[in-house]
The first five atom37 places (N, CA, C, CB, O) and aatype in JSON, in Angstrom:
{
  "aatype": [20, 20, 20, 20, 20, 20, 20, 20, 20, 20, 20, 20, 20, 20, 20, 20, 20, 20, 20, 20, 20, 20, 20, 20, 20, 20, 20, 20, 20, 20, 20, 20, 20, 20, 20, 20, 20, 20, 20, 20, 20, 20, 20, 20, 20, 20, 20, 20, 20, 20, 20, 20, 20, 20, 20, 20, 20, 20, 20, 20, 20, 20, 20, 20, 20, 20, 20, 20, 20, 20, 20, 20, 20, 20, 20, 20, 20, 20, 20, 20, 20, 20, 20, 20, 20, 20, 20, 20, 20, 20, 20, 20, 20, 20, 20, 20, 20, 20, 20, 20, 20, 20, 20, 20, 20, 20, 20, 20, 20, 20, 20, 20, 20, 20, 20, 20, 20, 20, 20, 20, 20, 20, 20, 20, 20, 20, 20, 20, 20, 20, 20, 20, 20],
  "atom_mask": [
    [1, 1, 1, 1, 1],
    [1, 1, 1, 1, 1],
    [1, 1, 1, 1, 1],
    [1, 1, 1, 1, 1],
    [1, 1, 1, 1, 1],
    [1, 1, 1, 1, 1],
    [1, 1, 1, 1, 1],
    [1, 1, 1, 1, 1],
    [1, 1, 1, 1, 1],
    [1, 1, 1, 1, 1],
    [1, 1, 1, 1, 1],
    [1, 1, 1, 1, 1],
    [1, 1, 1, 1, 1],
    [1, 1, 1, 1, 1],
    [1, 1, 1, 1, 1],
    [1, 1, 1, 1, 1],
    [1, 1, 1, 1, 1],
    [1, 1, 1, 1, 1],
    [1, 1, 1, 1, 1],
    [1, 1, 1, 1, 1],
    [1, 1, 1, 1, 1],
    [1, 1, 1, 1, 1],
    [1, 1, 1, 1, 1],
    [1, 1, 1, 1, 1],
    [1, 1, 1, 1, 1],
    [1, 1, 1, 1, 1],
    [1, 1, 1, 1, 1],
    [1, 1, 1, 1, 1],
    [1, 1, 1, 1, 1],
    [1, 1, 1, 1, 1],
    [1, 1, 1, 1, 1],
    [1, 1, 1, 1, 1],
    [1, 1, 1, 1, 1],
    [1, 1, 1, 1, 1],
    [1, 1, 1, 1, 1],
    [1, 1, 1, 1, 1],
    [1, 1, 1, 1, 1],
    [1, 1, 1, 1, 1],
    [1, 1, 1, 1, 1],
    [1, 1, 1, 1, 1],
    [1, 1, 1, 1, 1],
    [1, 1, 1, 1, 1],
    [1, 1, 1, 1, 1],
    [1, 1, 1, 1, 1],
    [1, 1, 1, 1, 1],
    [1, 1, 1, 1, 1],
    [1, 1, 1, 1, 1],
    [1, 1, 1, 1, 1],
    [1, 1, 1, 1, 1],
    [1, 1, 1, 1, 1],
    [1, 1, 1, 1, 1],
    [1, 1, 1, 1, 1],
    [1, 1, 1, 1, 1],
    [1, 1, 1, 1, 1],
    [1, 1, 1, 1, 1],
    [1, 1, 1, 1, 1],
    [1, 1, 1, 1, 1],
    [1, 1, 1, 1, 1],
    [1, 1, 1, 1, 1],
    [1, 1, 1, 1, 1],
    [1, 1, 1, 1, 1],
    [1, 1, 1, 1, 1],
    [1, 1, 1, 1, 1],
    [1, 1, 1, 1, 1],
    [1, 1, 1, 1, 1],
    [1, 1, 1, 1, 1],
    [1, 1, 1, 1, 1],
    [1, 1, 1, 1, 1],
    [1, 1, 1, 1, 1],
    [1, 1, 1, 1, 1],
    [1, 1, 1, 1, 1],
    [1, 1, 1, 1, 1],
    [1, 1, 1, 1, 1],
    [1, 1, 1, 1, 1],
    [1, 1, 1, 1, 1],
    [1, 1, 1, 1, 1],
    [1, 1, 1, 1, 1],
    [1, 1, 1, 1, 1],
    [1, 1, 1, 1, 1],
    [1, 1, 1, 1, 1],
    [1, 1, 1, 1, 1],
    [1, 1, 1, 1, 1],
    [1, 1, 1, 1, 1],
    [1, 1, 1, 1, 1],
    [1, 1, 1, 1, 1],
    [1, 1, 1, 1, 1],
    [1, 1, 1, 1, 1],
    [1, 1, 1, 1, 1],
    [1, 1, 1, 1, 1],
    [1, 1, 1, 1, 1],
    [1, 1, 1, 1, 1],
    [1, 1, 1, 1, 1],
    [1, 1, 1, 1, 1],
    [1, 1, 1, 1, 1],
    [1, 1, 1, 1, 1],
    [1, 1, 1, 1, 1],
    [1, 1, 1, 1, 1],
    [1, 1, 1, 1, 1],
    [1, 1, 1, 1, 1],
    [1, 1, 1, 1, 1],
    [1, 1, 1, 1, 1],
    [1, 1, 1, 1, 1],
    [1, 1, 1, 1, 1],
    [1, 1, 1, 1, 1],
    [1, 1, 1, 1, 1],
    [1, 1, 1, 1, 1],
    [1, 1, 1, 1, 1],
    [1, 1, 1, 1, 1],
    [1, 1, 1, 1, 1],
    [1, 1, 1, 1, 1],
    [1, 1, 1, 1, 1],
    [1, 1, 1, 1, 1],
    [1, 1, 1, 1, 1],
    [1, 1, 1, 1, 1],
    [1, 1, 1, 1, 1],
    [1, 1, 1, 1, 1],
    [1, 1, 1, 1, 1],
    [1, 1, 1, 1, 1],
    [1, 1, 1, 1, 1],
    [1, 1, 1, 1, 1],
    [1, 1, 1, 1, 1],
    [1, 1, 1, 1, 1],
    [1, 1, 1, 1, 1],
    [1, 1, 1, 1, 1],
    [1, 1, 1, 1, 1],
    [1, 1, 1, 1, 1],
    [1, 1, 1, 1, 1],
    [1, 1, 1, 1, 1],
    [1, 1, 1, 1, 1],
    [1, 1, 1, 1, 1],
    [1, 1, 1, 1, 1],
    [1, 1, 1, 1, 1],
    [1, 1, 1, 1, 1]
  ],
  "atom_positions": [
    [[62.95, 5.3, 5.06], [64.26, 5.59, 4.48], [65.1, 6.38, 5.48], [64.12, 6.36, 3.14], [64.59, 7.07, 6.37]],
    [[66.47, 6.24, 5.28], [67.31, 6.52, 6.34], [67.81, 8.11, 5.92], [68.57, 5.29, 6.48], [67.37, 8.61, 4.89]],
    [[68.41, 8.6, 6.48], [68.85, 10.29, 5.89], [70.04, 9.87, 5.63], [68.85, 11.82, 6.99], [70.43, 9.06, 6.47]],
    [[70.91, 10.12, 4.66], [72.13, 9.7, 4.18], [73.27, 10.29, 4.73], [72.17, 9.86, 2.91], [73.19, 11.5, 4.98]],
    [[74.64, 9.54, 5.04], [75.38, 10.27, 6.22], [76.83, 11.0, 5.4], [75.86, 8.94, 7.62], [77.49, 10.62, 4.44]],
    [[76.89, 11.69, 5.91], [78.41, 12.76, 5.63], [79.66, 11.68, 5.1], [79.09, 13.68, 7.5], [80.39, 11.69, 4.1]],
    [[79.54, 10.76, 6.25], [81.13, 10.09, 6.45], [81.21, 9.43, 4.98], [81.35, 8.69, 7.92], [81.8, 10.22, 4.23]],
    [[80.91, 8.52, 4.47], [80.85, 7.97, 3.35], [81.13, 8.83, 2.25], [79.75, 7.41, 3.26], [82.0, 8.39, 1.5]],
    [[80.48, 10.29, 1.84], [80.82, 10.79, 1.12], [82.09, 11.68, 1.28], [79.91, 11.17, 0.82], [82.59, 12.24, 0.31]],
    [[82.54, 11.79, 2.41], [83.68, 12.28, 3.02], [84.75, 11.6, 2.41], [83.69, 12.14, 4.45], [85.45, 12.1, 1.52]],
    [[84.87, 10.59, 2.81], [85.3, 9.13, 2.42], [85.77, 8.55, 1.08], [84.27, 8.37, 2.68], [86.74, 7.84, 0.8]],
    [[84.73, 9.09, 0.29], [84.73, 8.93, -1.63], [85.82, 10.02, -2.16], [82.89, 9.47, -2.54], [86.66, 9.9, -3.05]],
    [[85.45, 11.35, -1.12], [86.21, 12.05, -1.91], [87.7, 12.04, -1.74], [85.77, 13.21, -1.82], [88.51, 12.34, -2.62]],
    [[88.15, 11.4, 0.25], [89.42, 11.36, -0.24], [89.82, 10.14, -0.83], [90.26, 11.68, 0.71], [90.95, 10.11, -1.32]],
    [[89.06, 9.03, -0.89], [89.8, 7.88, -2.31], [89.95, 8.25, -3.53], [89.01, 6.61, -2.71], [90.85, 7.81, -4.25]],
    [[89.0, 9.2, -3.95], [89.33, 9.76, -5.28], [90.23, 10.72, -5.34], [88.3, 10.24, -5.9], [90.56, 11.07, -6.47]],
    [[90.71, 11.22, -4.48], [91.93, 12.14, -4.4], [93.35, 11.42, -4.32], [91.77, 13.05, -3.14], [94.28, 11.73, -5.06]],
    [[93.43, 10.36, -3.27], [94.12, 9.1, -3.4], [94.46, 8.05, -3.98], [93.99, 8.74, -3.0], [95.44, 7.32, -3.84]],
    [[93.31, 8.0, -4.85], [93.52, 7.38, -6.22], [94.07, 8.41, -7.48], [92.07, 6.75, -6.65], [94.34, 7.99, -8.6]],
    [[94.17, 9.72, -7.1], [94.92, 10.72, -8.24], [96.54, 10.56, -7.62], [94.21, 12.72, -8.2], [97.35, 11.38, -8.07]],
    [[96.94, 9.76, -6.83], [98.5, 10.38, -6.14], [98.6, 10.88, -5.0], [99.13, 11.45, -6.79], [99.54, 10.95, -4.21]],
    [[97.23, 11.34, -4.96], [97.7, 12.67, -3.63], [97.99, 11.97, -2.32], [96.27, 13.93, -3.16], [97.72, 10.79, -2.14]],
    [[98.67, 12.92, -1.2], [98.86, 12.08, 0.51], [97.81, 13.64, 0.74], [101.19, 11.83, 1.69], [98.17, 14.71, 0.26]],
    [[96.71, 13.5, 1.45], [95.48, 13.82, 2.0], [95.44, 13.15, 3.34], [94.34, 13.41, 1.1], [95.52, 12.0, 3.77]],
    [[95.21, 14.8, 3.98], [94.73, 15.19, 5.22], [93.36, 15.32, 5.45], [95.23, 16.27, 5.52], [92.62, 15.45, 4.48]],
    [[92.66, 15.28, 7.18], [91.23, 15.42, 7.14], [91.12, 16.6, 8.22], [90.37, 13.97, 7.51], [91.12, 16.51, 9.45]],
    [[91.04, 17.55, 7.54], [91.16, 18.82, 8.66], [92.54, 19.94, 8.68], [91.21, 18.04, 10.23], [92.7, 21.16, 8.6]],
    [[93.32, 18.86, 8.8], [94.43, 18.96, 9.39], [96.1, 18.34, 7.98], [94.03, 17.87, 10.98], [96.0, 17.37, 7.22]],
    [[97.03, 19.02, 8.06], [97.71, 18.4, 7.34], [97.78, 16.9, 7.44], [98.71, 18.92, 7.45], [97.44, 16.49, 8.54]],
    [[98.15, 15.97, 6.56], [98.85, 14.03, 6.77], [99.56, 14.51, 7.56], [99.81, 12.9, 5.47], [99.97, 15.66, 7.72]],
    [[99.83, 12.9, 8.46], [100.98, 13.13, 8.92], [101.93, 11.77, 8.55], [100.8, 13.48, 10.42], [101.27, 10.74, 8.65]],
    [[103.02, 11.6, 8.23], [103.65, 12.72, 7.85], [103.65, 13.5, 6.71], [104.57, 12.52, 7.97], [103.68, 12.93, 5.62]],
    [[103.63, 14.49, 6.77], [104.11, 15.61, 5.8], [105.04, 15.06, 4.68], [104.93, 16.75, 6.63], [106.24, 14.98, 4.92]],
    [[104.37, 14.53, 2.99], [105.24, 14.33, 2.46], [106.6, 15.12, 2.35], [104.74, 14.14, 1.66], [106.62, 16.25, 2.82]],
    [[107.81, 14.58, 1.73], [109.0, 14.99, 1.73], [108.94, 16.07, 0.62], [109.97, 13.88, 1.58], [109.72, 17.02, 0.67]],
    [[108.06, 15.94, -0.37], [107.65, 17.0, -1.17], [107.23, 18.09, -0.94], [107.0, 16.75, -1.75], [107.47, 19.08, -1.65]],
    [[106.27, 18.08, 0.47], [105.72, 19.26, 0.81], [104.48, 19.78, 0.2], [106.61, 20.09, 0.65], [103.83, 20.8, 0.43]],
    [[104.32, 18.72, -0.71], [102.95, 18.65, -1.37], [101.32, 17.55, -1.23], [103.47, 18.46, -2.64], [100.93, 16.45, -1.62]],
    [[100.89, 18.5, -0.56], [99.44, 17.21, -0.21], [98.48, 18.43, -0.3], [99.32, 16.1, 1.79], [98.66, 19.63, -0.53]],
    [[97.43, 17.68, -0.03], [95.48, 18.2, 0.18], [95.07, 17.83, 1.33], [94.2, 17.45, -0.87], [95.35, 16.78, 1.91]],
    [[94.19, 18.93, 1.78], [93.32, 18.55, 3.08], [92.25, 18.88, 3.01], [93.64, 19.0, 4.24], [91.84, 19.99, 2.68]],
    [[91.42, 17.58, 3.46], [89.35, 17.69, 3.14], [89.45, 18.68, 4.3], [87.86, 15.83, 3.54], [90.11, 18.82, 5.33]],
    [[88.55, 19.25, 3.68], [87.53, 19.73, 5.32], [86.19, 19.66, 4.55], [87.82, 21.78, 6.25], [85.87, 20.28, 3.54]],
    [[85.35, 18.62, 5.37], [84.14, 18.4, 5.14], [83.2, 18.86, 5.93], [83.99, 17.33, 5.03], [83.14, 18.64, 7.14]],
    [[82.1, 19.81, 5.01], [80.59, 20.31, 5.83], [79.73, 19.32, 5.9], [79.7, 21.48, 5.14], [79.81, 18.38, 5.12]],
    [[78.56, 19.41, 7.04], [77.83, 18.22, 7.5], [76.86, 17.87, 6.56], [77.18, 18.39, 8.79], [76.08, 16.94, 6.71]],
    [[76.92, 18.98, 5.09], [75.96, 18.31, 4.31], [74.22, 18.75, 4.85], [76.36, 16.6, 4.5], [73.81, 19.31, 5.87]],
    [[73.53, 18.21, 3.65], [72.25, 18.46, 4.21], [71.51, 17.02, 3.1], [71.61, 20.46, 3.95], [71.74, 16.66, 1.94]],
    [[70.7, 16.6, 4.05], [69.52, 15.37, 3.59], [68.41, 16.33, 2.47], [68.39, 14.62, 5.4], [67.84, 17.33, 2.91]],
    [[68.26, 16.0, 1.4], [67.39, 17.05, 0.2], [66.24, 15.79, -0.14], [68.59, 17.7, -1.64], [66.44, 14.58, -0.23]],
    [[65.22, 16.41, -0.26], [63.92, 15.69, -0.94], [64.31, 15.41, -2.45], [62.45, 16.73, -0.89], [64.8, 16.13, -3.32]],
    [[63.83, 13.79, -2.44], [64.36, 13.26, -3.53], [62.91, 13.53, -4.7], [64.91, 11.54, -3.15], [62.97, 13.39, -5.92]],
    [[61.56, 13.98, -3.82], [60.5, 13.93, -5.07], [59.29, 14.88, -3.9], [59.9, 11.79, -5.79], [59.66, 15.49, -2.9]],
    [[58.39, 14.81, -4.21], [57.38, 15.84, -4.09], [56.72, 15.35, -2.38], [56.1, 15.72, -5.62], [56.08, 15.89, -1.47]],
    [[57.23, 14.25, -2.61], [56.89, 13.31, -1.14], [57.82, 13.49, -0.4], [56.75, 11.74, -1.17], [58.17, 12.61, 0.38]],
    [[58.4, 14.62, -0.48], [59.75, 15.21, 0.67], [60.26, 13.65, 1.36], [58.95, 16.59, 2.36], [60.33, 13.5, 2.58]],
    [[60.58, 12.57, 0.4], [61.57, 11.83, 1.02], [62.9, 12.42, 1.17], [61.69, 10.68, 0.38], [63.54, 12.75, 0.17]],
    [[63.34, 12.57, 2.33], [64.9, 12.85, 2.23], [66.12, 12.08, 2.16], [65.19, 13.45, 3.11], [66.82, 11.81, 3.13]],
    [[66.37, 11.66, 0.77], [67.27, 10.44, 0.86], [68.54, 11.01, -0.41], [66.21, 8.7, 0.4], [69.5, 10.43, -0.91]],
    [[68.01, 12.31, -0.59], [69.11, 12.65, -1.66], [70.16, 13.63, -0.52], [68.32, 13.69, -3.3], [69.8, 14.21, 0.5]],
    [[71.77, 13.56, -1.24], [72.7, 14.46, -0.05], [73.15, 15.54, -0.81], [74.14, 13.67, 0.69], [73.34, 15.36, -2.01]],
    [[73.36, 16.77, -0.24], [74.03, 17.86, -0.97], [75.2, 18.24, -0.05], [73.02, 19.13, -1.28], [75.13, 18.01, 1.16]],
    [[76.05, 18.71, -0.5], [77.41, 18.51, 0.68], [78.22, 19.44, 0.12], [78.33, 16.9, 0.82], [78.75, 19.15, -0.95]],
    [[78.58, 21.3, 0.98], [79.83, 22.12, 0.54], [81.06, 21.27, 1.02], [79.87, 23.72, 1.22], [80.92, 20.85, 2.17]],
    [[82.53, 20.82, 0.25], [83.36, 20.59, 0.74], [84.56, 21.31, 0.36], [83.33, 19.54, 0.7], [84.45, 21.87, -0.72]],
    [[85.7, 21.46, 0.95], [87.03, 22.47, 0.4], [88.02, 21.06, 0.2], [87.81, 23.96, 1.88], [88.13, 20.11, 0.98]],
    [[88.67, 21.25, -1.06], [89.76, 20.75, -1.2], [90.99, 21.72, -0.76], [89.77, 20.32, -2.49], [91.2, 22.45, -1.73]],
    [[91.76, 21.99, 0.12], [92.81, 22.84, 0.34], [94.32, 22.09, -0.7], [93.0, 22.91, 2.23], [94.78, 20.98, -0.44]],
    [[94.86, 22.97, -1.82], [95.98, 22.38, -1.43], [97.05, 22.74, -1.24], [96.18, 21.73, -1.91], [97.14, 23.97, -1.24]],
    [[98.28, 22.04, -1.01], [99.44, 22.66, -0.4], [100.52, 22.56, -1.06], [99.71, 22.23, 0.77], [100.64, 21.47, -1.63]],
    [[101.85, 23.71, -1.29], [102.93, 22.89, -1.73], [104.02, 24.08, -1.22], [102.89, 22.39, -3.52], [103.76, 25.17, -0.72]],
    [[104.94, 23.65, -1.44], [106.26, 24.88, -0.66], [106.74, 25.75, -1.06], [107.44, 24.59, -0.34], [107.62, 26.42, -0.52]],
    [[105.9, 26.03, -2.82], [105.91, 27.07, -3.46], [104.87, 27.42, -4.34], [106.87, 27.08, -3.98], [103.91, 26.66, -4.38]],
    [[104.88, 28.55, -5.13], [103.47, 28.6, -5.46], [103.2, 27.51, -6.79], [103.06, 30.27, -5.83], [102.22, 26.77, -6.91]],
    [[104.41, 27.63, -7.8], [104.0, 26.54, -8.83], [103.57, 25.45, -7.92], [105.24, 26.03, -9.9], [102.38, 25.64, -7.65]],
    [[103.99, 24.49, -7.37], [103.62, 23.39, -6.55], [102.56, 23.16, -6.29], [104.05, 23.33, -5.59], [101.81, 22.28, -6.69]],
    [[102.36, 24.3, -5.27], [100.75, 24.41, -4.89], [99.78, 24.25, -5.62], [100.36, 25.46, -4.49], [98.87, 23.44, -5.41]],
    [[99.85, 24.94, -6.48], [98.8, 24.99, -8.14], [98.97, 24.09, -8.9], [99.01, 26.12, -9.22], [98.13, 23.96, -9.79]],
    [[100.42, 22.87, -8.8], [99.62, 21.65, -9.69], [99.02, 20.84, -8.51], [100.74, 20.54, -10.78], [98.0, 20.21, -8.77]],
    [[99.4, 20.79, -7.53], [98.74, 20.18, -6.33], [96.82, 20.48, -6.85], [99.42, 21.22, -4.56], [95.98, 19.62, -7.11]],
    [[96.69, 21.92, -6.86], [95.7, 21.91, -7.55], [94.49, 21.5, -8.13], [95.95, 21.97, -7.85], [93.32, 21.26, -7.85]],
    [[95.7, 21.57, -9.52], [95.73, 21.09, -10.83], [94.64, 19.42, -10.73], [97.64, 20.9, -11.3], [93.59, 19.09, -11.28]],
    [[95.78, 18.57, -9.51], [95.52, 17.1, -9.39], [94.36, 16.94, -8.62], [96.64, 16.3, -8.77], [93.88, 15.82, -8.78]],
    [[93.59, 17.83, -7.67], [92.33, 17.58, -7.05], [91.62, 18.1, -7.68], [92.09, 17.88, -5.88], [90.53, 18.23, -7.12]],
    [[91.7, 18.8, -9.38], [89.92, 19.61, -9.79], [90.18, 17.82, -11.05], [89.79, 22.4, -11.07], [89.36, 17.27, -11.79]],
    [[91.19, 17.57, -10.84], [91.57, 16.7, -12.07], [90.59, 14.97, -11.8], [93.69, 16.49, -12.04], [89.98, 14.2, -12.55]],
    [[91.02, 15.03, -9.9], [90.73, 13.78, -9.46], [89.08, 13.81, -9.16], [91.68, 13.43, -8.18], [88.42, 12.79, -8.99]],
    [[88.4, 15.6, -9.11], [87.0, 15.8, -8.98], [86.24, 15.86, -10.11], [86.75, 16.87, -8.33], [85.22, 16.53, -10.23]],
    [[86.78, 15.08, -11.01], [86.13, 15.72, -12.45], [84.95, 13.86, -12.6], [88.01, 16.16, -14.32], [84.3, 13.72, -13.64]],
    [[84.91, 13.06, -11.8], [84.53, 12.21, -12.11], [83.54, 12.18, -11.28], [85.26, 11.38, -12.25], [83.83, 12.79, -10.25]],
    [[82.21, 11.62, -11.29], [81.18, 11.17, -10.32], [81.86, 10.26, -9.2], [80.0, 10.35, -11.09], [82.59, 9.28, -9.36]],
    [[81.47, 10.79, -8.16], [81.88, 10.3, -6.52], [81.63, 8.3, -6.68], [80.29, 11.3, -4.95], [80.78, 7.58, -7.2]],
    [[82.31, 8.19, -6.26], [81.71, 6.61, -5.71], [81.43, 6.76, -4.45], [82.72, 5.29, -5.78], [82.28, 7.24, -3.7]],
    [[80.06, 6.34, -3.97], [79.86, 6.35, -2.47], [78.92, 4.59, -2.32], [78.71, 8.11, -1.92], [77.78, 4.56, -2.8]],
    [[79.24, 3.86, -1.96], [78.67, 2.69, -1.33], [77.0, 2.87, -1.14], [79.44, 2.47, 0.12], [76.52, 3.57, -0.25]],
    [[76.21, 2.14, -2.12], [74.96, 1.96, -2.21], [74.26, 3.06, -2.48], [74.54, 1.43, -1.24], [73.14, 3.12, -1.98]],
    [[74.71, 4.11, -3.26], [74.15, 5.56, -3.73], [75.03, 6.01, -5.16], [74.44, 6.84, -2.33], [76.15, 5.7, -5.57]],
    [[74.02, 6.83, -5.66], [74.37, 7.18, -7.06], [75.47, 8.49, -7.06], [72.9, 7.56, -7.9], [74.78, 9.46, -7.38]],
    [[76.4, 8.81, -6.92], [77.32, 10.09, -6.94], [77.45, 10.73, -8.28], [78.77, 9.77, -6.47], [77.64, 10.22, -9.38]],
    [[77.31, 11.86, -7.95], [77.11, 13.0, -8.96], [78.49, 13.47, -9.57], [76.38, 14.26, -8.22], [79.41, 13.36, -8.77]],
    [[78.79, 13.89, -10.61], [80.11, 14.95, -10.65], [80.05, 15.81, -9.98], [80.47, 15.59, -11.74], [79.1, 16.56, -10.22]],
    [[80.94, 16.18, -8.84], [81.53, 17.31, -8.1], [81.38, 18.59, -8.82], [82.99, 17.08, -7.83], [81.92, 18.84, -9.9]],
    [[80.33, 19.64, -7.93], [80.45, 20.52, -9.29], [81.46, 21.59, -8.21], [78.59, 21.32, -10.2], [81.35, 21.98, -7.05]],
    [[82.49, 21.79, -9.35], [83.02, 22.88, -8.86], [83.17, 24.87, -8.82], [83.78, 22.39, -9.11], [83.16, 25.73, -9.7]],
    [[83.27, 24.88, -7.57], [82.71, 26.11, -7.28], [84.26, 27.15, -6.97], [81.51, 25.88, -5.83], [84.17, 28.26, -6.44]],
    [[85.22, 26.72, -7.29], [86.29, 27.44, -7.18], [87.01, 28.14, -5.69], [85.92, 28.35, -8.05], [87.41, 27.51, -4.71]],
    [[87.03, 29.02, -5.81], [88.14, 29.61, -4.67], [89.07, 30.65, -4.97], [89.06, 28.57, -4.23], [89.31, 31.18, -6.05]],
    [[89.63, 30.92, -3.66], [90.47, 32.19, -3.87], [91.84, 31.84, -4.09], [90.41, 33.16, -2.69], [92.25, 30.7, -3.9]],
    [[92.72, 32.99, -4.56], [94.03, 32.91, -5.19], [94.78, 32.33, -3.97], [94.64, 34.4, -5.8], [94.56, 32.62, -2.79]],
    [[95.8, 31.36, -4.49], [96.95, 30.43, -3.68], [97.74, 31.62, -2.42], [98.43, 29.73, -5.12], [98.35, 32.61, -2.83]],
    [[97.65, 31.42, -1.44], [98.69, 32.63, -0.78], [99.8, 31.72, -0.14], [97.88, 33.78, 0.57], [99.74, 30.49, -0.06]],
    [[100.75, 32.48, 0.28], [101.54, 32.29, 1.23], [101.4, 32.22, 2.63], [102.19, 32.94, 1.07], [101.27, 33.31, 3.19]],
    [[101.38, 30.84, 3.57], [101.47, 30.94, 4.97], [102.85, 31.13, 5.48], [100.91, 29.81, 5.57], [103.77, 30.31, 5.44]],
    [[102.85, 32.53, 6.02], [104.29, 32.71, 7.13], [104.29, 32.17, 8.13], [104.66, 33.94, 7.67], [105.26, 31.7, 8.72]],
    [[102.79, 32.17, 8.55], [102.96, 31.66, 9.94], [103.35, 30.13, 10.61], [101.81, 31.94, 10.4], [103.32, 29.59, 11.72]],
    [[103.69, 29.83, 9.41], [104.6, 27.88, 9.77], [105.65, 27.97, 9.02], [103.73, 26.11, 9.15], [105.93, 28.69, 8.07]],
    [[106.35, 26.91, 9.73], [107.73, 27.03, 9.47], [108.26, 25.49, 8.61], [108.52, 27.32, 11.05], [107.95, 24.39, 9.05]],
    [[108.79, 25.62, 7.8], [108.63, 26.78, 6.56], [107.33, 27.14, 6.41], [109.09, 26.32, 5.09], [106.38, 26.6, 6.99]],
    [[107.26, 28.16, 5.56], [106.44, 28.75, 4.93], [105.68, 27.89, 3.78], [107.1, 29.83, 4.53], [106.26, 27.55, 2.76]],
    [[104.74, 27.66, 3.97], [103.76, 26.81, 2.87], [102.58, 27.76, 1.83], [102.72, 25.65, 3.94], [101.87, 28.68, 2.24]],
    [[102.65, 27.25, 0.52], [101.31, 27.85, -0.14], [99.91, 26.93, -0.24], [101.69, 28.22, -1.67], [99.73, 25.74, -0.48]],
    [[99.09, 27.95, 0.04], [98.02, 27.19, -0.04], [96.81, 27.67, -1.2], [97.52, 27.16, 1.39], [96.82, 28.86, -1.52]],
    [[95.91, 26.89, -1.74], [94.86, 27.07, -2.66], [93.67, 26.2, -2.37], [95.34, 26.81, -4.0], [93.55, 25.04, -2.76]],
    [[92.64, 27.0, -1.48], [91.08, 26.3, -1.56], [90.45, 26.28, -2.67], [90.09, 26.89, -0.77], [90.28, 27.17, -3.51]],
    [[89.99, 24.76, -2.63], [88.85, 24.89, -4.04], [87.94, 24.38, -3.61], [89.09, 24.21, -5.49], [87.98, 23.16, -3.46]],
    [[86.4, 25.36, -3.12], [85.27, 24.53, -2.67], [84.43, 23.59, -4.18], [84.11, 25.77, -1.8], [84.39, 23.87, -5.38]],
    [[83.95, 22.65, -3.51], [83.52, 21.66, -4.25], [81.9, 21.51, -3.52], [84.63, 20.3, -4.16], [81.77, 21.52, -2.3]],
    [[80.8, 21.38, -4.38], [79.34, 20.78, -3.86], [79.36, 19.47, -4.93], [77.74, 22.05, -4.11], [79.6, 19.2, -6.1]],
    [[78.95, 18.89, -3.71], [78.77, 17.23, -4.0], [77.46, 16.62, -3.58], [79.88, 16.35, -3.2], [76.97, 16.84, -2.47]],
    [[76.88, 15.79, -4.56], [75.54, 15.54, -4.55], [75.65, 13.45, -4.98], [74.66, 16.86, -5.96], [76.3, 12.71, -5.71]],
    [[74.69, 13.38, -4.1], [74.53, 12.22, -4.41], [72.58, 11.94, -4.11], [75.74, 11.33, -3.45], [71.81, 12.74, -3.58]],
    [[72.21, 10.39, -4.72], [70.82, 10.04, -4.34], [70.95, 8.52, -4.35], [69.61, 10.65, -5.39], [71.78, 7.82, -4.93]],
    [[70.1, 8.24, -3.71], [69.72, 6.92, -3.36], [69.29, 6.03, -4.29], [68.84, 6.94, -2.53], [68.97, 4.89, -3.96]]
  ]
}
């Protein structure tokens, strides 16, 4: 059995974010920058391969990921939100594996970035995501 890879589940989560509306970034803001000023950006951890049974097969995935989101004020930001705990509330689709509901693990209060111009708000919401073979 193969160890199961990051990208794919990377992948699920921004279609399911993209299938809520959202314009989603990977790292980094979209480009372009909707005219709204409102999007999400994955940043995905490399995950770890987990024993699926006592025979330490490793074919099950566990994965911290951050939904960041963004908007040009703070209401904004927070339904921006609102639409990624909304679009994580469903089991992942990942290609030839079983996806789990996203369990969510929350985050800290929305702040203000000065340091870009304009000024943008932002709100992380880490997410662990699990899938098995």
């Amino acid at each position: 059995m193969t160890a199961p890879a990051v990208l794919p589940h990377r992948d699920a989560v921004v279609a399911a974010l993209e299938d809520a509306g959202l314009t989603v970034g990977l790292g980094v803001a979209p480009s372009p920058v909707p005219g709204s000023g409102m999007y999400a950006v994955v940043h995905m951890g490399p995950g770890r391969s987990v024993s699926e049974s006592l025979a330490d097969v490793r074919t099950d995935f566990d994965g911290l990921m951050q939904v960041t989101a963004i908007g040009p004020d703070q209401e904004r930001c927070l339904w921006v939100a609102d639409q990624v705990r909304a679009a994580m509330a469903a089991p992942l689709t990942v290609s030839g594996r079983a996806g789990f509901r996203p369990e969510e693990l929350g985050g800290p209060p929305a702040v203000r970035d000065d340091d870009v111009s304009p000024p943008v708000w932002f709100a992380p919401i880490q997410f662990m995501i699990r899938s098995t073979s």
